[in-house]
C-alpha positions as CSV (number, residue, x, y, z in Angstrom):
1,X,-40.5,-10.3,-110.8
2,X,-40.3,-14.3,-110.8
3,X,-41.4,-16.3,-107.7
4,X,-37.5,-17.0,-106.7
5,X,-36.5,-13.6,-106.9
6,X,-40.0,-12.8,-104.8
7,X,-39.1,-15.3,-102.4
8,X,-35.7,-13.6,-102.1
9,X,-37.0,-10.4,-101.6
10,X,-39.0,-11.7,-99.1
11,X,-35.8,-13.4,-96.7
12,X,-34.3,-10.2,-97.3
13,X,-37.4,-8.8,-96.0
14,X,-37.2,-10.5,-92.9
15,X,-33.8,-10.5,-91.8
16,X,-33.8,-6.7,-91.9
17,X,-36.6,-7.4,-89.6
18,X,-39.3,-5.9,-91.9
19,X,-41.8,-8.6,-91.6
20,X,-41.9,-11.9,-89.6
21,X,-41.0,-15.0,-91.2
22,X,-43.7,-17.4,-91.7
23,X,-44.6,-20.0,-88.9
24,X,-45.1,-22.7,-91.8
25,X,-45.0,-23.3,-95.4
26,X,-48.5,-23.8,-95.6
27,X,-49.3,-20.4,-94.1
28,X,-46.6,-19.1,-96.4
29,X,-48.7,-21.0,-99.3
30,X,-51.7,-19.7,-98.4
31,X,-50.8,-15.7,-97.7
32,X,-49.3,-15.5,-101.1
33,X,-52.4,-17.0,-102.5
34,X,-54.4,-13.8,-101.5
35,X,-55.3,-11.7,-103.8
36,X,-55.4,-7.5,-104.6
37,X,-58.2,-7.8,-106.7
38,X,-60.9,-10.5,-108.4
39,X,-61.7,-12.6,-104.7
40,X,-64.6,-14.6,-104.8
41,X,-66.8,-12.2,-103.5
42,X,-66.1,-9.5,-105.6
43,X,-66.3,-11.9,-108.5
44,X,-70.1,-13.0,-107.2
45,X,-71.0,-9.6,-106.6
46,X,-69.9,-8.4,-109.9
47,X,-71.6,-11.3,-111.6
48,X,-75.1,-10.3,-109.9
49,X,-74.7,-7.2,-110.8
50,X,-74.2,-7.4,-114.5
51,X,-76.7,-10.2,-114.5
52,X,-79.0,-7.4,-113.0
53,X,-77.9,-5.0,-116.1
54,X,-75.6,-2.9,-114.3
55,X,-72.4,-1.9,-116.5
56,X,-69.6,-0.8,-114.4
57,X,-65.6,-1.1,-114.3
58,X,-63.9,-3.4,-112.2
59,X,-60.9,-2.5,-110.3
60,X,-60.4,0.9,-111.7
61,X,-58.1,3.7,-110.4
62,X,-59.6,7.1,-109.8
63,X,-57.0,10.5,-109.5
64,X,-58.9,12.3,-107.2
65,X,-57.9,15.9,-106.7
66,X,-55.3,16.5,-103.4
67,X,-53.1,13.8,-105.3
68,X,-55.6,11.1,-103.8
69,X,-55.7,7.8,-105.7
70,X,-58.0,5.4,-105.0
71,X,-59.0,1.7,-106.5
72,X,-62.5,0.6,-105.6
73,X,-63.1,-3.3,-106.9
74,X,-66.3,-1.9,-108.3
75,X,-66.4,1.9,-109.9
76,X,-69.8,3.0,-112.0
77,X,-68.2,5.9,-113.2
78,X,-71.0,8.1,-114.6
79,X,-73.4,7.6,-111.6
80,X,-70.4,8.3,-109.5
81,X,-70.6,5.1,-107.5
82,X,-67.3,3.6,-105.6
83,X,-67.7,-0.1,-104.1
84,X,-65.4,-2.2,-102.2
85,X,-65.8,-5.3,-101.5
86,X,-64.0,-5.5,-98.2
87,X,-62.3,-9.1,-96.7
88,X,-63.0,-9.4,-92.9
89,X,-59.6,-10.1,-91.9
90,X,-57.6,-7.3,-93.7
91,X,-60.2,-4.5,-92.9
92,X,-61.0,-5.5,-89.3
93,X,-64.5,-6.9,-89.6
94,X,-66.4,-6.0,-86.6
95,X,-68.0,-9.0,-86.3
96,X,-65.4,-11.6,-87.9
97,X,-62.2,-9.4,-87.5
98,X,-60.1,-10.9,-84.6
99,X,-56.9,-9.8,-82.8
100,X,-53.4,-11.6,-84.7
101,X,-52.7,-13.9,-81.9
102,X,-48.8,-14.5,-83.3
103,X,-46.5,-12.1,-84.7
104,X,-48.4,-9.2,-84.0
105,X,-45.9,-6.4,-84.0
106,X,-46.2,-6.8,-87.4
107,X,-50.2,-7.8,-87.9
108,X,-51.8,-5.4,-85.5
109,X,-50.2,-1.8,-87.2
110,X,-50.5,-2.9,-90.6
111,X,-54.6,-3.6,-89.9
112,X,-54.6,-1.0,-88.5
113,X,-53.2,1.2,-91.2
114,X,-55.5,-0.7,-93.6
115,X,-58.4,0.8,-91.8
116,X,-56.9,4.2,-91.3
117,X,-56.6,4.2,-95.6
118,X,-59.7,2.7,-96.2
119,X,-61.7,6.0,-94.0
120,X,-59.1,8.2,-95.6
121,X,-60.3,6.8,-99.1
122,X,-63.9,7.3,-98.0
123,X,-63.2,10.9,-97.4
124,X,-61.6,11.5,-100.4
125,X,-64.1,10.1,-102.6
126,X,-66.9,11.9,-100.7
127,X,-64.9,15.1,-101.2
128,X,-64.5,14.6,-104.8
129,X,-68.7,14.0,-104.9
130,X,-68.8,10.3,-105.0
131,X,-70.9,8.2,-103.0
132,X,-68.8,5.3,-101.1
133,X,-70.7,1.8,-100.7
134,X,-68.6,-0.8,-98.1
135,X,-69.6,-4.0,-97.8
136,X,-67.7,-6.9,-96.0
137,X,-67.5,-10.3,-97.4
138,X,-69.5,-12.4,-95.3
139,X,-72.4,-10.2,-96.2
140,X,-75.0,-12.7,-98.4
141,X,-74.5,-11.7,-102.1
142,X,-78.5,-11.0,-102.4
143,X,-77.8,-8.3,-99.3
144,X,-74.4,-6.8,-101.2
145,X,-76.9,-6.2,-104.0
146,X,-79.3,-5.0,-102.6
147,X,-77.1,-2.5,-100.5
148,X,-75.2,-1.2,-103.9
149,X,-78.6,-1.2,-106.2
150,X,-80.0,0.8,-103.5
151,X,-76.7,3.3,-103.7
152,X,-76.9,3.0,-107.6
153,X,-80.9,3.9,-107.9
154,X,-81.0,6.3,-105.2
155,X,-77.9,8.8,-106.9
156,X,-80.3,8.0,-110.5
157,X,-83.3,9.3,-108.8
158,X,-81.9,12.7,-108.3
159,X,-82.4,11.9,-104.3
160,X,-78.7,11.6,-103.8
161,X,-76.7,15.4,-102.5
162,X,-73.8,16.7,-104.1
């Protein structure tokens, strides 16, 4: 789909009332500019990692059984591993998350959904016998490391259930 016919679908979008227009073209500019997958603390993350050794697979889909699919940013497939990387605004940070303050018919149910897929997710993938690894993405990249190597070296051990 080209940008014009995006930006089409999108002011169809909105006059069927789907979603709110946005209050300016540089906050139009700059929602479109976020991204699924490969932010910036992913990216550093990912980069630590594989300077650390770790081989893993980035962005990778996972059929769990009950239909479930699931895309972690970070998947270390024979250790059984799922990270996600998550961004403090779209997951509801607890410490930077904050309350939309315009349009928030639309903002505060889709957050809120966000959260209610990311615990169903967990689930999922705990079912299935993976171990989930959250980290937000203020978190300093030597911590995120340090919280997945931890994961990673404590399902090698033989510590780790399941």
């Amino acid at each position: 789909m080209s940008s014009r016919d995006s930006g089409n679908a999108r002011e169809r979008a909105h006059a069927r009332g789907l979603y709110p227009a946005a209050s300016s073209e540089g906050r139009s500019r700059n929602m479109r500019a976020n991204r699924r997958a490969d932010t910036k603390p992913e990216v550093a993350l990912r980069s630590a990692l594989h300077r650390l050794g770790y081989r893993y697979r980035k962005d990778f889909r996972l059929d769990l059984p009950e239909g479930v699919r699931v895309r972690p940013d970070i998947v270390f497939t024979a250790r059984k591993v799922a990270v996600f990387v998550d961004g403090c605004f779209w997951h509801v940070c607890p410490e930077h998350g904050r309350e939309p303050t315009s349009n928030e018919w639309y903002w505060t149910p889709k957050l809120r959904r966000n959260v209610e897929r990311d615990q169903a997710a967990n689930e999922a993938l705990v079912r299935a016998g993976w171990r989930v690894v959250r980290v937000w993405e203020h978190l300093p990249i030597g911590e995120a490391v340090a919280v997945v190597t931890a994961m990673i070296e404590h399902v090698n051990d033989g510590s780790a259930e399941g």
